[in-house]
N, C-alpha and C positions, 0 to 999 in steps of 0.2 A: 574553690575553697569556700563552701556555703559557712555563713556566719550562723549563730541558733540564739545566740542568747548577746543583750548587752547588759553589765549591769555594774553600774558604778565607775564605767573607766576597766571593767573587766571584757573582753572579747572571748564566747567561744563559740568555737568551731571546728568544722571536719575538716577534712583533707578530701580531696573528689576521689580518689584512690584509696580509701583506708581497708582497712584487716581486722580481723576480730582478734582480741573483742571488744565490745563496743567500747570505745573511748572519744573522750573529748577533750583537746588542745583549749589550755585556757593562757591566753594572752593578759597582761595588765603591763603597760608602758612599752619598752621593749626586752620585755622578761616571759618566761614563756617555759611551764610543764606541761604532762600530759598525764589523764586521769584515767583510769580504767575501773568501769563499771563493773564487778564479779557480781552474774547474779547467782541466786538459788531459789529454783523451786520459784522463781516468778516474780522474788521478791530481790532487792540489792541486798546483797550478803556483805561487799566491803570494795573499800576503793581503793586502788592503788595507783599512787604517784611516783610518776619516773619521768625522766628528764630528758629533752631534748636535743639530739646531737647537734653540736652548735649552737646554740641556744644560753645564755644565762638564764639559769632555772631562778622559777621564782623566790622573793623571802618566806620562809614560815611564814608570817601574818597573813602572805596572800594565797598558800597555799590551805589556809587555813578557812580564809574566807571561799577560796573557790572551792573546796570540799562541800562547807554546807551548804554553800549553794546549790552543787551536784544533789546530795541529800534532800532538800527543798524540791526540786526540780528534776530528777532520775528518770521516772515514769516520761515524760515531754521531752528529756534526752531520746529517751530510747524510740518514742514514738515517731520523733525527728529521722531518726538512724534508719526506720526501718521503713520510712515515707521517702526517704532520695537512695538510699541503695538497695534495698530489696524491689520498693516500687516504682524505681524510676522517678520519682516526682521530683516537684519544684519544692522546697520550704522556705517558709519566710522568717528572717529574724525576728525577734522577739526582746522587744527592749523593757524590763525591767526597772519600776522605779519606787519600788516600795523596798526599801530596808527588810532583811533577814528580821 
């Protein structure tokens, strides 16, 4: 389960087995949705949030926050995404400490 991003008390990350399309599991305490990045054309077209079986899905506010984070950071999601499942690699977390 590589970690990608920290930021604020927020965790994301993949799952070592995941599926498309590309999405990212964002953790904050022990609450926890999952984000789907829709591109088009190269660019993020829109994100959708959906919930995790078993899981207390996160509050609005944090799912609020972990959107524009997504938004801020997409491009470095996906680059993440396609640097440990397409190419095999190792990726390193990325701790975040500058405020949106």
């Amino acid at each position: 389960m590589p970690k990608i991003f920290e930021y604020f008390g927020f965790i994301f990350y993949f799952y070592s087995n995941e599926h498309e399309p590309i999405h990212v599991h964002v953790m904050h305490g022990a609450k926890e949705s999952i984000f789907d990045l829709i591109m088009m054309n190269g660019e993020l077209a829109s994100i959708h949030i959906r919930e995790k079986k078993g899981a207390e899905p996160l509050p609005e506010k944090d799912k609020r926050t972990a959107e524009m984070f997504i938004h801020k950071y997409y491009k470095n999601i996906i680059d993440k995404w396609v640097k440990f499942f397409v190419l095999k690699q190792t990726i390193r977390s990325t701790n975040i400490k500058k405020k949106l």
